[in-house]
DRENPA-3360 file (N, C-alpha, C; in nm, 2 decimals, always signed):
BEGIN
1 = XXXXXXXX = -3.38/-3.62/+1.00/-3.47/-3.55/+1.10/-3.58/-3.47/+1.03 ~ -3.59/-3.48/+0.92/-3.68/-3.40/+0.83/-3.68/-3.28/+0.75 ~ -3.74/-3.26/+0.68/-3.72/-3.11/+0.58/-3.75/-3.00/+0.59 ~ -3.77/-3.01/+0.73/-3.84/-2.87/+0.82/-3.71/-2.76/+0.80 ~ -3.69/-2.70/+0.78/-3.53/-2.58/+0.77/-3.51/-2.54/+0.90 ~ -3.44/-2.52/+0.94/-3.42/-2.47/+1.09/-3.41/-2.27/+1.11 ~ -3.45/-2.23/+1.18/-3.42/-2.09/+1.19/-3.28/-2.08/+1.12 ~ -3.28/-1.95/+1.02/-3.19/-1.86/+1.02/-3.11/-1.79/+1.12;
9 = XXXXXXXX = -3.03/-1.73/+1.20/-2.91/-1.67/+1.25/-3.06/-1.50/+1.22 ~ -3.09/-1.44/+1.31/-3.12/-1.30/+1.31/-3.00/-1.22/+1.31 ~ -2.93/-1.20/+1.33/-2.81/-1.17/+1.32/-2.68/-1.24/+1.34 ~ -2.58/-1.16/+1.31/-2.43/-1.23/+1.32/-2.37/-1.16/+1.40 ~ -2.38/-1.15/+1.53/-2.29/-1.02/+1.60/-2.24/-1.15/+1.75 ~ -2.20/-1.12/+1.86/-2.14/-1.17/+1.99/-2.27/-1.29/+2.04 ~ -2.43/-1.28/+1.95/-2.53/-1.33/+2.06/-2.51/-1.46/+1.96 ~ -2.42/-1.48/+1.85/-2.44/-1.62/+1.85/-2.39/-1.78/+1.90;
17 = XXXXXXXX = -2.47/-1.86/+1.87/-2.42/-1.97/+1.96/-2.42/-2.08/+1.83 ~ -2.35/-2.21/+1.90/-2.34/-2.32/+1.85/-2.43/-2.46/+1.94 ~ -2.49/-2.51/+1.87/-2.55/-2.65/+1.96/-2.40/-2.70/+1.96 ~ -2.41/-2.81/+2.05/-2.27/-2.83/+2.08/-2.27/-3.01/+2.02 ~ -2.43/-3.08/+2.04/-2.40/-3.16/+1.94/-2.43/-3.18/+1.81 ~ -2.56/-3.08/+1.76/-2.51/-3.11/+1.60/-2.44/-2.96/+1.51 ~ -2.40/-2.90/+1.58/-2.35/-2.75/+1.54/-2.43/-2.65/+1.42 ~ -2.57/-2.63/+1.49/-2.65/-2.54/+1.40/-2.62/-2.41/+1.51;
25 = XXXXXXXX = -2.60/-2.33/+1.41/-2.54/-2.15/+1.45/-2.73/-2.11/+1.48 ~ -2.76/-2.03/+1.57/-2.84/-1.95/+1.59/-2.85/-1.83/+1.68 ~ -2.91/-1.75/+1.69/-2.90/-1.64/+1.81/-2.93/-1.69/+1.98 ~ -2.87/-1.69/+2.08/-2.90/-1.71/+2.18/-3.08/-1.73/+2.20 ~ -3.12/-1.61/+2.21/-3.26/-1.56/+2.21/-3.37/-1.68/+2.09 ~ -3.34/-1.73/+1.97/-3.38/-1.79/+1.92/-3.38/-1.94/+1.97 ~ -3.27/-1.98/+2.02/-3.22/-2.08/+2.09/-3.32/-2.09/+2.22 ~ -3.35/-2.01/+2.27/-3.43/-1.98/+2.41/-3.58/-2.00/+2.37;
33 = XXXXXXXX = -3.64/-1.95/+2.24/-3.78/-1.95/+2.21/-3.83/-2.05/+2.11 ~ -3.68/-2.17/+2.05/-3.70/-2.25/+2.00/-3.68/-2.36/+2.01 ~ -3.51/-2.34/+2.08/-3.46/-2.48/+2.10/-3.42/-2.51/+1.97 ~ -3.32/-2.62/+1.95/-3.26/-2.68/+1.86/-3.36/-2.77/+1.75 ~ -3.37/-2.70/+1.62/-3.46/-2.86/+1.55/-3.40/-2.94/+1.55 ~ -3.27/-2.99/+1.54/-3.19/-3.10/+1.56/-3.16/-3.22/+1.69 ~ -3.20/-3.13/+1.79/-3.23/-3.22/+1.95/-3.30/-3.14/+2.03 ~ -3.46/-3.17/+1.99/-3.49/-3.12/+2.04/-3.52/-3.18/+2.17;
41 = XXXXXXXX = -3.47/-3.34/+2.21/-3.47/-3.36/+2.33/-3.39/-3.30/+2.43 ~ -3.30/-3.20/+2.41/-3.25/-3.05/+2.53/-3.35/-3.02/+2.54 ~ -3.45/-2.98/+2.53/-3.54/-2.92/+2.58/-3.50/-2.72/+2.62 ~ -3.44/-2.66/+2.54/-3.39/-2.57/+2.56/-3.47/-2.44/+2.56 ~ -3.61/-2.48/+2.50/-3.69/-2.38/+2.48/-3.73/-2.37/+2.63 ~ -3.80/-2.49/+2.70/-3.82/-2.51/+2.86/-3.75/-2.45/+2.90 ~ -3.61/-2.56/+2.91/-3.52/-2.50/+3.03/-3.38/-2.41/+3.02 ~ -3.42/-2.27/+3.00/-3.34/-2.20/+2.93/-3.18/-2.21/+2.99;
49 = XXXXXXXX = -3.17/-2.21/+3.13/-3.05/-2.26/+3.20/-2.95/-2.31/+3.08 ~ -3.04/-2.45/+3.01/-2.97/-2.53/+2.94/-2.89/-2.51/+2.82 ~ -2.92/-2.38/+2.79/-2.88/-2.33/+2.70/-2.74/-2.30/+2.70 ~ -2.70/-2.28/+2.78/-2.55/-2.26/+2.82/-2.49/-2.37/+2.82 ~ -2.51/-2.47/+2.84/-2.48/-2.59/+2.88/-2.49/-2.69/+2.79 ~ -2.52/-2.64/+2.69/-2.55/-2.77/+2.56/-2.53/-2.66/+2.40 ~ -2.51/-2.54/+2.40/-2.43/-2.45/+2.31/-2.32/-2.36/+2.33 ~ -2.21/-2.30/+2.27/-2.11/-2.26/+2.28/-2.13/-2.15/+2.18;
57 = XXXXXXXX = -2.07/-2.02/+2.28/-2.05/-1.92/+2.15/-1.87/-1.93/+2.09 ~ -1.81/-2.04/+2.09/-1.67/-2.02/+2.04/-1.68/-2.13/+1.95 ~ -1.69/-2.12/+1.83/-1.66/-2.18/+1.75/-1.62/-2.14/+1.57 ~ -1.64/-2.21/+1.52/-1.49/-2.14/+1.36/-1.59/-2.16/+1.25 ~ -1.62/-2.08/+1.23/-1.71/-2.08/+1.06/-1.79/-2.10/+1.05 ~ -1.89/-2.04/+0.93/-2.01/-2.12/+0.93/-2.03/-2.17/+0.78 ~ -2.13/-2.26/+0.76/-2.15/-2.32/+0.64/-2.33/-2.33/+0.67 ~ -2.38/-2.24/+0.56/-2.54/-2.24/+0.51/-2.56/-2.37/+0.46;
65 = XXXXXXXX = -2.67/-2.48/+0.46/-2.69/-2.58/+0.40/-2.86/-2.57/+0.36 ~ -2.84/-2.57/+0.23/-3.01/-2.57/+0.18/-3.07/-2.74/+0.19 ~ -2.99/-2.80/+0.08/-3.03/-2.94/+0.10/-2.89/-3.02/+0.14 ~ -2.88/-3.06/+0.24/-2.80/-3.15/+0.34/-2.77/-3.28/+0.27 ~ -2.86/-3.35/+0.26/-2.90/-3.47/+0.16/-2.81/-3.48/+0.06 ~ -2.82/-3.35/-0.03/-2.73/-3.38/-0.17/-2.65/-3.30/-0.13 ~ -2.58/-3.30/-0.06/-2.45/-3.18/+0.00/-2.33/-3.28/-0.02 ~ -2.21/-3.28/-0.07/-2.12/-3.38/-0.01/-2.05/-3.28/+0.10;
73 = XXXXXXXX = -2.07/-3.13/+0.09/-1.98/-3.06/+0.25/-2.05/-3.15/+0.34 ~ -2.17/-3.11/+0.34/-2.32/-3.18/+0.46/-2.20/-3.32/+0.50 ~ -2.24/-3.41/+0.41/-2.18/-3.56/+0.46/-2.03/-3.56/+0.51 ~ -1.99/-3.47/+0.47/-1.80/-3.42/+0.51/-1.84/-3.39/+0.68 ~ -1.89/-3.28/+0.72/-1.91/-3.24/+0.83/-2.01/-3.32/+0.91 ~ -2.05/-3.43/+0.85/-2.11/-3.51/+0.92/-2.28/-3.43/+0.96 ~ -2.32/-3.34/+0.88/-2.46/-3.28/+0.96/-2.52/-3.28/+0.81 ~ -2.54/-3.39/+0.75/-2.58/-3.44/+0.65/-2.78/-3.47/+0.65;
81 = XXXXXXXX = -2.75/-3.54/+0.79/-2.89/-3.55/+0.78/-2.95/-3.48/+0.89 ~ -2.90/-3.37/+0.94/-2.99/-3.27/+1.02/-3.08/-3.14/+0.88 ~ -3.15/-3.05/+0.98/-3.23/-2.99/+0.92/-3.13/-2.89/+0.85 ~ -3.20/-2.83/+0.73/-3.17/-2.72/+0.64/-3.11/-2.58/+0.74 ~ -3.03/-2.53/+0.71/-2.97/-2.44/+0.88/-2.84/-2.39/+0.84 ~ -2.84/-2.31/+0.94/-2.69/-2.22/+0.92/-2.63/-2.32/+1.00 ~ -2.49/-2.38/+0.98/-2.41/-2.49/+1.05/-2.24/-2.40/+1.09 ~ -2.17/-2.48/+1.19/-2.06/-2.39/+1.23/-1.95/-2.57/+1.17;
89 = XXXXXXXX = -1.86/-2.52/+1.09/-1.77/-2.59/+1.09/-1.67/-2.65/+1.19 ~ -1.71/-2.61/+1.28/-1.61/-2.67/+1.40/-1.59/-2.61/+1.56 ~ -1.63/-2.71/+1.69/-1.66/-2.65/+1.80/-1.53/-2.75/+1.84 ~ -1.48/-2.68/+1.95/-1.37/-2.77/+2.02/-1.40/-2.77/+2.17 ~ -1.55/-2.71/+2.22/-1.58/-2.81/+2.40/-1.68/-2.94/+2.35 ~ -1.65/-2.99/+2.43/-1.74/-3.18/+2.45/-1.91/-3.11/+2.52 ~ -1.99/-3.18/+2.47/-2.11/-3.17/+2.55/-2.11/-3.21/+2.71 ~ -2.14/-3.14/+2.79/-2.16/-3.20/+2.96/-2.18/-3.34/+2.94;
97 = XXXXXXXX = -2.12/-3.43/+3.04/-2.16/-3.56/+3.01/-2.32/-3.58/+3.04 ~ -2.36/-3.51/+3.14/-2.52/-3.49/+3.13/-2.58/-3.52/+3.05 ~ -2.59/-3.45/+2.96/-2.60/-3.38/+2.85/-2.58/-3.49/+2.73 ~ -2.49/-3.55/+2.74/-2.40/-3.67/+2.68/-2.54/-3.80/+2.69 ~ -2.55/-3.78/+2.86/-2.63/-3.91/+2.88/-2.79/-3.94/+2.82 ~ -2.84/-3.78/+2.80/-2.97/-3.76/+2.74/-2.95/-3.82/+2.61 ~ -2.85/-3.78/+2.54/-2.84/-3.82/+2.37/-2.84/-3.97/+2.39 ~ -2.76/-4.05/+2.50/-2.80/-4.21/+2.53/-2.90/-4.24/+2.56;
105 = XXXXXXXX = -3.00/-4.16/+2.63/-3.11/-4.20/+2.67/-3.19/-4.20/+2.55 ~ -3.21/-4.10/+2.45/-3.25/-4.07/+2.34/-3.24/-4.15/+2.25 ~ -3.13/-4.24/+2.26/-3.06/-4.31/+2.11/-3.03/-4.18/+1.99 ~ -2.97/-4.12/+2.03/-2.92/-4.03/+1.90/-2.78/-4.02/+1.96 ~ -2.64/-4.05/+1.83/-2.52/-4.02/+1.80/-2.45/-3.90/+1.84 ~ -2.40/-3.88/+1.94/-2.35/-3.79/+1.99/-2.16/-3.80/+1.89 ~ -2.11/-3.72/+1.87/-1.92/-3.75/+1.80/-1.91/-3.61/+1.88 ~ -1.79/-3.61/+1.98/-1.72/-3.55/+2.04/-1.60/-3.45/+1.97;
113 = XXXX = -1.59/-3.34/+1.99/-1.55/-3.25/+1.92/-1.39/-3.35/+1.90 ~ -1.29/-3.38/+1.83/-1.17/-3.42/+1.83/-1.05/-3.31/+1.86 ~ -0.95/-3.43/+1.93/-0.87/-3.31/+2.01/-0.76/-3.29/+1.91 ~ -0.67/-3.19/+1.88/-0.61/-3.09/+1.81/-0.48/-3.13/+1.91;
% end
């Protein structure tokens, strides 16, 4: 997706969130004024609604990635070839199938959280 780095996390406190399909951590509010570099066909900066609905504040860890590329965590967690970004090791809700259908409409890889 390119070597553009994605926003940093302004803080670490309750306002952060997870994209729900490629799991980059950012602040709600950043989320709202930027939208995901990773899909940015959500359209989240537009339609802030969506924001709820295509990120999650419950999710387990985070992992910083400078270069993704030469990462073998990056290729482990599967967000190998997304932007440079603060990443969350693991979300356990599914994207809306909505939500689901845009990533088919898009042609981009959606992998659903695995059930436990």
């Amino acid at each position: 997706m390119g070597e553009a780095p994605a926003q940093i996390p302004t803080s670490f406190g309750h306002e952060l969130r997870a994209c729900l399909r490629c799991r980059l951590v950012k602040t709600y509010d950043q989320f709202r004024d930027s939208g995901c570099e990773n899909c940015p066909f959500f359209k989240m900066e537009d339609e802030h609604e969506r924001i709820v609905d295509v990120t999650t504040p419950n999710f387990n860890g985070i992992i910083s990635m400078m270069d993704p590329r030469k990462s073998w965590a990056a290729r482990w967690l599967r967000i190998g070839k997304f932007a440079p970004g603060c990443y969350t090791l693991a979300v356990s809700e599914a994207l809306p199938e909505e939500m689901q259908s845009i990533c088919q409409q898009v042609r981009v890889q959606y992998v659903p959280p695995k059930r436990i």
